[in-house]
C-alpha positions in Angstrom: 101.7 81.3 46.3 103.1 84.7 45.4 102.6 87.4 43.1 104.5 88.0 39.8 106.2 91.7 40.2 104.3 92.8 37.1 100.9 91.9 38.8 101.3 93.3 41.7 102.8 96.7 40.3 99.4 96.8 37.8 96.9 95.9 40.7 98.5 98.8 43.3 98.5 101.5 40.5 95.1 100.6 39.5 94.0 100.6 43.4 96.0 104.4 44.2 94.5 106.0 41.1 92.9 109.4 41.8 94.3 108.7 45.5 96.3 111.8 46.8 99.6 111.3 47.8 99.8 111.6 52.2 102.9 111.5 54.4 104.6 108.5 55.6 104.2 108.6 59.7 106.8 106.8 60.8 106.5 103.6 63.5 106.3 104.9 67.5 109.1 102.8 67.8 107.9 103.4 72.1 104.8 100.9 71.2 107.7 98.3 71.0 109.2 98.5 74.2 111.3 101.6 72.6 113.4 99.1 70.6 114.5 100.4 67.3 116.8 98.9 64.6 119.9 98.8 66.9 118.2 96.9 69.7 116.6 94.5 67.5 117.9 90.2 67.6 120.2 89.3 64.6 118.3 87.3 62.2 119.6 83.7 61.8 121.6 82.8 59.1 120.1 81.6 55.9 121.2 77.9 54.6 124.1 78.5 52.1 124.4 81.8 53.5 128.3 82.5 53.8 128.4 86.2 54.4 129.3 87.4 57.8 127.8 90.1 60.3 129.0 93.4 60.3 128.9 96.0 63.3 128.7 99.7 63.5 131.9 101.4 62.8 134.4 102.7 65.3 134.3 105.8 66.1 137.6 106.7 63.7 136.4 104.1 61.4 139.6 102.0 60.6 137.0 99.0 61.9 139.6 98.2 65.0 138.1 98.1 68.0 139.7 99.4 71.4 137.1 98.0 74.0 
């Protein structure tokens, strides 16, 4: 079962009232075996899912790759 957007929007503003904002800390990505978002697997492709993967750039950016 899920949520409606609506819902949930209503129920997390009615749960942070009066609640200072705080910082986001960010994840110590070294509590993952230092893997961040460029180590991580490629998920597998959805059913009806047509679109392909794309890698980082090259360095000058024409998207050729020299090796």
């Amino acid at each position: 079962a899920s949520i409606t957007g609506p819902i949930w929007k209503d129920t997390m503003l009615a749960a942070l009232k009066n609640v200072p904002p705080t910082s986001f800390t960010p994840i110590n990505s070294e509590r993952f075996g230092g893997c961040g978002e460029s180590c991580r697997p490629a998920p597998p492709p959805m059913d009806g899912d047509d679109t392909q993967e794309v890698g980082p750039e090259d360095e000058d950016g024409d998207g050729g790759s020299r090796g």
